[in-house]
C-alpha positions, 0 to 999 in steps of 0.5 A: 487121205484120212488119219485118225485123229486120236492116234495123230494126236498122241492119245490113249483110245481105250478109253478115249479121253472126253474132256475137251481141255485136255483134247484142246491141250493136245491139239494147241501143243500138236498144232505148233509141233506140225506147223514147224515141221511143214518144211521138212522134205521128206514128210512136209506133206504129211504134216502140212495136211495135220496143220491145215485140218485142225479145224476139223479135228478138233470138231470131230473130237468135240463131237460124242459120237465122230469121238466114239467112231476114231476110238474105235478105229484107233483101236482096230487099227492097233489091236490088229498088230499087237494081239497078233505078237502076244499070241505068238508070244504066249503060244498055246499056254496061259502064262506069259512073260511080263518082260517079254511084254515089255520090251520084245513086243513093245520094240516090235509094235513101235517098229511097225507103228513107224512104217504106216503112213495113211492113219496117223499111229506113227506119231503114237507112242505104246506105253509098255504097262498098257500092252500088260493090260491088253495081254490080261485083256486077252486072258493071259496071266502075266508072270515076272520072269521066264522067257518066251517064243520072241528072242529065243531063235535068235539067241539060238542061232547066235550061239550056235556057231560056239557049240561046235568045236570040230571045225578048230581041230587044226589048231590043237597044236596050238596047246603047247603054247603054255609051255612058253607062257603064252595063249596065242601066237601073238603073245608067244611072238611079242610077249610085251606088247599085248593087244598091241602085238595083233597090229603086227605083220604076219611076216614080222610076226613069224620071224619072231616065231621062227627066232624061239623055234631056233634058240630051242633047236639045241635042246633035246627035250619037249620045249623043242618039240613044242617049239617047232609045232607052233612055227608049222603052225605059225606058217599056215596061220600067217600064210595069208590074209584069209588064213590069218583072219580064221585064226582071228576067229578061232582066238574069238572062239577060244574067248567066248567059250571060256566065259560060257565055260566059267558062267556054267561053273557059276550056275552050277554052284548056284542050281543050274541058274545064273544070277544077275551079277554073274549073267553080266560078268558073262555078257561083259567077257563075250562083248570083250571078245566081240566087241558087240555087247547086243550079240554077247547078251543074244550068245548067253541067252542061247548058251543058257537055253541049250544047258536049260540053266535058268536066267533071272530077268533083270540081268539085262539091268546091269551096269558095267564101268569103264574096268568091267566092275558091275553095278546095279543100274541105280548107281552112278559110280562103281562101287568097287573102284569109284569111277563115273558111270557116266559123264557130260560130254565137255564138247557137245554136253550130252551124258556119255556112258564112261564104258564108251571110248568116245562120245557120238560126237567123236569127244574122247571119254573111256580112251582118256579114262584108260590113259589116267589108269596107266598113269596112275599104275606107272605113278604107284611103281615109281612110288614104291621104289620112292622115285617122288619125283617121276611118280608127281610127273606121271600123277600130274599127266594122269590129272590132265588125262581125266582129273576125276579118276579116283585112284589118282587121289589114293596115289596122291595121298600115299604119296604125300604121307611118303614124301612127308616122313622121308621125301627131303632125306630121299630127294638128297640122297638121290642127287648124291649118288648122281653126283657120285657123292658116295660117302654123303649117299651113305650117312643120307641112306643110313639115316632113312632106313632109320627113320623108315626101316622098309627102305630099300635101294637099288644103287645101293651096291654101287655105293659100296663099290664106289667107296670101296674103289676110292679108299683103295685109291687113298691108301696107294696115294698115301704110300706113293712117293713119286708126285706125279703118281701120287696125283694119279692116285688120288685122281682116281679117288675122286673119280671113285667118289667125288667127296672123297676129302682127302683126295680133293685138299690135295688135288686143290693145293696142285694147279693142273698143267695148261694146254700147249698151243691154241689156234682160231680159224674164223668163218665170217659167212656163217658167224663161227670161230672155231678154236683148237688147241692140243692136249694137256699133261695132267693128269686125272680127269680134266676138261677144257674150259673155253673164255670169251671177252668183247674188247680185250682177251680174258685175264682168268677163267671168270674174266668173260663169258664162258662158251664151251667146257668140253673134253675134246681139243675144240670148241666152236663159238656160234654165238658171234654178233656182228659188230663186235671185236671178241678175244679168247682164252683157253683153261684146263679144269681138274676137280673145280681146280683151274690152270693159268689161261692161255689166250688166242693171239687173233682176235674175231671182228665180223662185218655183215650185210642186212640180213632178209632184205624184202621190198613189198610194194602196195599201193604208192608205196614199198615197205623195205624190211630186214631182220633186226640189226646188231645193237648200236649199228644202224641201218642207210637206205639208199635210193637207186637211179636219177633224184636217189640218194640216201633217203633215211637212217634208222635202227629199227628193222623197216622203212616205208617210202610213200609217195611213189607212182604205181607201175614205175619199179624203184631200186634201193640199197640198204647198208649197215653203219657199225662204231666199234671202238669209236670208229665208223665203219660201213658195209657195201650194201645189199640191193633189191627193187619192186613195183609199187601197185593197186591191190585192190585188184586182186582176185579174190573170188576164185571158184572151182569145180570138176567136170561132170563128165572128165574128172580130170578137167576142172572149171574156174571163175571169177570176177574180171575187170577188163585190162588187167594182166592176169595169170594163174599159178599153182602150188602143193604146199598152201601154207607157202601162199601168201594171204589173199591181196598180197604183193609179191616179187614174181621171183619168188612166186617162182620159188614155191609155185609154177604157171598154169595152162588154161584152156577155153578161157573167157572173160572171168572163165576157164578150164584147166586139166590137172591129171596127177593123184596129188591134191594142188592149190589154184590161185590168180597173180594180177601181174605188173611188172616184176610183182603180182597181187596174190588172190585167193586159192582154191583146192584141185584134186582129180582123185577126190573123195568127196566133191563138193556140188554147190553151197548157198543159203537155204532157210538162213543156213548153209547148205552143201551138196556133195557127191558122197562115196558109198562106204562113207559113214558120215562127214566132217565139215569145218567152216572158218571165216578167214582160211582153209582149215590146215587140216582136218584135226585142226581145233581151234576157235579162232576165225569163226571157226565150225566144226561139226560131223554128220552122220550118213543117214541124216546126209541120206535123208537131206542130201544136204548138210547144214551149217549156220550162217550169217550175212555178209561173211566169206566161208571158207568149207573144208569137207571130209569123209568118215570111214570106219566107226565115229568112235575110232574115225578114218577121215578121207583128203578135205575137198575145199570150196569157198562160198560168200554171203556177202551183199550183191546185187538182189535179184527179185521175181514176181509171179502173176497169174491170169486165169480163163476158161480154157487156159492160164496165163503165168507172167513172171517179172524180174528186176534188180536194185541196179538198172542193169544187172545179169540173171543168172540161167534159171528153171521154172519149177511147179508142184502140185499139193506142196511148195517144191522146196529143193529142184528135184521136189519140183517139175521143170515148166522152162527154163530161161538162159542166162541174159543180161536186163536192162530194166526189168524181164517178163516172161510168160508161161502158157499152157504147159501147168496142169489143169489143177487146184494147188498148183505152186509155182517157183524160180531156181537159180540152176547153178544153185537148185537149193532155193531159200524161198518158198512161193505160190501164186502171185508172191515175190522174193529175193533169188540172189 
């Protein structure tokens, strides 16, 4: 094949450049750009052939006349297209538009420039200016502005649909919906809840509707009328998803036509031509409606073609904010309310433009931005109704939200300026009138509206009332002869307005009356005591104060701690240590006023086992361990059986017996010692046994994978020493599995897991069937007696998503295989090098972890996805599907694998070559850094013209079935490769058809 070397190169062509530095300049930088690309897997030959040819360019470009003949050719070649889009540009006339030029034509070359893939123009980039020149060239006169025959179709049939009215005429009705203040049916139904309301169900919806229909029915006038035209409506609209959906489109409609209504109205004003400014604002309204702001500009230009109103050529150029204001494209803030324009992405570091809600790589932008808005809004209403405290709360969460938002700082400062004439007197007054101190509200209120005559205050009313009430109360006091009432009365007072003086000096001076009888029931299993007690005669507002002291009971209310003030007749005391002997009181408060106590004749003293006792053997030995232990009492371990015995005495919460025989189980009882009072008491004791055991032995390499054919039947592996006693369990909840090489009682294993049925099983293989829709974790249990050793889990799921095919290592990197639902728009993958991720919104840095999305071209493109990797690590792969759009994603279930980079044994091959006359003879040699080592099944791939680098690149020669070599294995191949030069031979592991290396005749390389 033969490309153009000028086009190949990048290179103008009219005129070609003739100096040879600059010709030597661009072939060094191409040189290094194709030898890099030589790997990639759709157009590695293409670029292979440019590298291996540079010799051969750069002679042909040395030469005048080879020069002379490729700059020609080049111009041909895309002079051929791009003559023919000018002229069905500029039509029949002399004129033609320098911006359709520039942007039309040039999109529509460099398209097709991409598509040719035999003379090198697609790595040649057309600068705008030079299709200028070439319309001049042709003898066209080039004019700023106007449109042309390119476009103009389709902006046409983009605004055709909002040029026709009649086919909405069933939702005329629908105008009476300005009666109830309202624009659609949505707002009518839920008036507060805004966009919000369109996420409402339709039957939810229209009870709504039908509830404003009947608290009109009463009424005789137009309301009522209009009101039961919109629920007949309101019946058909939300009938059904397809009804439903056309009133969505109508809604649309309604939207795009009142921008072009208002737009039309602006170029009137302006002589039936529309500005930059105004042609923007349009655009911004219809994408509103959309959400497409390519289609809006393609409606407007259609819309402005059939009213023939004049459009200026740079209305495309401006640039909106994140609340709709335009800007000139210069501008990097709005100049209206001062927000970025756009801003560096602080996950992947890219520039993301502030209007978007999230960056491409899922980051939230403009969503945050909207988020710090609503705060500062929330903030400025607090602010004017003097609320300083709540309005710093919602400031602060709008500077967490997005810190650079300039209303924040407009907030803070008429904030600050507030708070700093009026905030200590406003921070008083407040607490005042929440402690119902009325008359200290009203000097504090009196004293603020001097200083800032615009106060204003809501409780205002409540502040006289409440005044009012309490001077009531003192003048019925005053003229009450009676004791008893007289307290009444001045109770009252204080229960009006707390500082009420008078009322409290009295109150003070009088002790209320203490409780009658008291009573304790004590429940020692779940620590409560609870006391009761029956009411008190006093009168007033009282409540009941409840006394606690270790030793000895309470002589007054301040005599111990203090566990309840209530004003029921019981309290429940929850906080009991064990251990510990404690005596109650009971006091009645009035008004900070408190009576004499009366004390509880029983005291509490609980006693309590070891609390959580665990026994987790290991290897020759088994760690007892216990929640922590009331102060001053001890822990007693005692050994169970021949040569027991009490083997140690500690505070602490653990003990660790060494020196055990793995496989023999050991029984231990442990009490608890407490000294109460001087004297020694001892618990009977809590038992508990295990097993100590190798943990080595766990099985830490699980593998898993559906069956091609039976989704439903799923295949495990795993590497299996001979003798051992292994079972397979599963559970639904990972997080309930013990970490990998962990011993645990098969007690409770049972508690969270149950045994799996295996089928077919092998040394090291099996199948299971796993037939429900919920996703379950497998995991293998080396068993000894009553413990196992827990391995790693892997996830099983027969209704999955996305399944992964294989991992391993291609090029130094990880790469995945996955069968892909069709709708999926890309992937997430997250790799961490301890565990399964518990989710996919997990974000977090720890464990090596890698988060990263594809999109699902580049998944297409590859058939693969790619993570860094790093030698002798364990990955742990959690792979989702994206649905939906990566600015607001669905996400399917992860499906999980595990894959190890962690040195094996290093399988090499070489490959020799005998030629002769008639055939060739290949000999392929295997052999390991072991004497004995297992060759996995393995497939003979050769291409022709390429190294093959995936499977599917290549053609199968033979394949080899999986053998055990002592020593080395020779193969030979004969007659079954093409009669032809080029021919490149390589190994694939068939469980692994990604290979990492790249190999022709007679080279060797690692295949493990």
């Amino acid at each position: 094949m033969a490309y153009n070397w000028l086009l190949a190169l990048g290179l103008d062509f009219d005129p070609a450049p003739r100096d040879q530095n600059v010709l030597k300049a661009a072939i060094a930088q191409k040189k290094i750009e194709w030898s890099t690309k030589g790997a990639d897997p759709m157009n590695g030959a293409y670029f292979k052939y440019l590298s291996e040819h540079v010799d051969a360019i750069e002679g042909d470009l040395f030469d005048e006349a080879h020069l002379s003949e490729q700059e020609s050719e080049a111009q041909a070649l895309v002079y051929s297209l791009l003559d023919g889009y000018i002229r069905t540009l500029g039509g029949t006339g002399t004129e033609i538009s320098r911006q359709r030029l520039e942007t039309d034509v040039h999109k529509l070359i460099q398209r097709n420039v991409r598509k040719d893939t035999v003379s090198g123009i697609r790595d040649w980039e057309y600068p705008p200016e030079k299709i200028v020149v070439r319309a001049k060239a042709l003898g066209y006169t080039v004019v700023d502005g106007g449109g042309g025959i390119i476009g103009d179709e389709e902006a046409k049939k983009a605004y055709e649909p909002f040029s026709k009215k009649t086919r909405w005429a069933k939702f005329d009705g629908l105008k009476a919906l300005q009666t109830f203040g309202a624009t659609d049916l949505y707002q009518h139904a839920f008036p507060d809840k805004g966009t919000a309301a369109k996420k409402e169900q339709s039957s939810v919806i229209l009870r709504e509707i039908k509830a404003i229909r009947d608290t009109r029915a009463i009424l005789h006038n137009q309301e009522k009328t209009d009101a039961e035209n919109i629920y007949n409506i309101a019946v058909s609209v939300f009938a059904n998803y397809a009804t439903r959906a056309e009133y969505d489109e109508y809604l649309t409609y309604l939207a795009v036509t009142t921008a072009l209504e208002t737009a039309k109205d602006e170029a009137d004003l302006k002589g039936n031509s529309i500005d930059d400014l105004s042609f923007a604002k349009a655009v911004a309204s219809v994408a509103g409606a959309i959400s497409d702001k390519s289609q809006a500009k393609l409606i407007i230009k259609g819309f402005c073609i059939a009213k023939k109103i004049a459009v200026s050529n740079a209305s495309e150029s401006a640039v909106f904010c994140r609340f709709g204001h335009v800007n000139k494209p210069s501008s990097t803030r709005c100049g209206i309310c001062g927000i970025e324009l756009s801003v560096t992405c602080p996950s992947c570091k890219k520039s993301v433009a502030t209007s978007q809600n999230y960056c491409a790589c899922g980051a939230p932008i403009g969503i945050n931005i909207d988020k710090a808005a609503d705060y500062c809004n929330e903030a400025q209403k607090l602010i004017g109704v003097f609320d300083f405290m709540a309005a710093r709360s919602q400031l602060a969460s709008a500077k967490s939200a997005w810190p650079s938002l300039p209303q924040i700082t407009a907030a803070e400062n008429c904030l600050t300026d507030l708070e700093s004439k009026i905030g200590a007197h406003v921070t008083k007054l407040r607490d005042a009138i929440g402690k119902k101190r009325f008359y200290e509200a009203k000097s504090l209120f009196e004293n603020v509206r001097k200083q800032y005559p615009g106060f204003t205050l809501s409780e205002e009313t409540l502040i006289r009332t409440g005044m009012a009430a309490a001077d009531t109360a003192l003048a019925k006091a005053r003229l009450s002869v009676n004791e008893a009432e007289r307290i009444g009365y001045y109770c009252e007072a204080l229960d009006a307005s707390a500082d009420c003086s008078e009322a409290m000096r009295y109150i003070q001076s009088h002790k209320p009356e203490p409780v009658p009888t008291v009573s304790l029931v004590v429940d020692s299993k779940e620590r409560k005591a609870r006391i009761s007690w029956d009411g008190s005669p006093a009168k007033g507002s009282i409540s009941y104060l409840v006394v606690r002291k270790e030793g000895q009971p309470p002589i007054d209310s301040n005599d111990g701690a203090e566990i309840a003030r209530t004003v029921q007749l019981h309290a429940v005391d929850e906080s009991i240590r064990a251990g510990h002997e404690y005596f109650y009181a009971v006091f009645v408060d009035r008004y900070d006023t408190v009576s004499t106590g009366v004390q509880v004749q029983n005291s509490v003293l609980i006693l309590t086992e070891v609390q959580g006792l665990k026994a987790v053997p290991s290897a020759g030995a088994v760690s007892l361990g216990w929640h922590a232990l009331e102060s001053g009492s001890e822990a007693e371990v005692w050994l169970e059986g021949p040569g027991g015995g009490k083997i140690a005495c500690t505070t602490s919460n653990g003990y660790t017996h060494t020196g055990l025989t793995n496989g023999r189980t050991y029984t231990y009882t442990v009490k608890v010692v407490y000294n109460i009072t001087g004297k020694r008491q001892v618990t009977k004791g809590v038992s508990v046994s295990a097993t100590p055991v190798d943990t080595a032995d766990a099985i830490d390499d699980l593998h898993i994978t559906r069956d091609a054919c039976d989704k439903t039947r799923f295949n495990l592996a795993w590497n299996e020493k001979p003798g051992l006693r292994i079972e397979f369990h599963c559970a639904q909840n990972r997080s309930q599995i013990p970490e990998t090489g962990t011993a645990c009682a098969m007690s409770e294993l049972a508690s969270f897991s149950w045994p799996v049925t295996l089928i077919d099983r092998k040394l090291g293989k099996a199948t299971m069937v796993h037939t429900a829709s919920e996703a379950v974790y497998v995991f293998a249990v080396v068993r000894y007696g009553s413990t196992g050793i827990i391995g790693n889990n892997v996830r099983c799921n027969s209704d999955e998503e996305v399944r992964i095919r294989g991992i391993s290592i291609v090029n130094d990197k990880l790469s995945i295989r996955l069968d892909a639902p069709p709708t999926a728009i890309g992937f997430l993958v997250i790799a961490r090098n301890d565990r399964f991720a518990h989710g996919i919104d997990e974000i977090s840095h720890d464990g090596g972890q890698v988060r990263k999305q594809f999109v699902r071209s580049l998944f297409d493109k590859t058939g693969v996805l790619e993570l860094p990797a790093k030698d002798n690590c364990d990955y742990y792969i959690s792979v989702a599907a994206i649905y939906g759009s990566f600015a607001e994603p669905s996400y399917s279930d992860p499906t999980e694998q595990m894959f190890s980079t962690k040195q094996k044994d290093t399988i090499y091959y070489s490959i020799n070559v005998k030629r002769s006359f008639f055939s060739s003879t290949v000999t392929i040699t295997f052999s390991s850094t072991v004497p004995v080592f297992l060759l996995p099944e393995t497939s003979i791939i050769y291409g022709i013209g390429m190294v093959p680098v995936f499977s599917g690149d290549g053609i199968e020669a033979m394949r080899i079935p999986e053998q055990e070599i002592n020593g080395i294995c020779m193969i030979e191949l004969r007659g079954t490769l093409p009669k032809t030069k080029n021919v490149y031979i390589k190994a694939v592991p068939v469980d692994d058809g990604f290979g990492a290396y790249k190999l022709k005749s007679g080279s060797s390389a690692k295949i493990s």
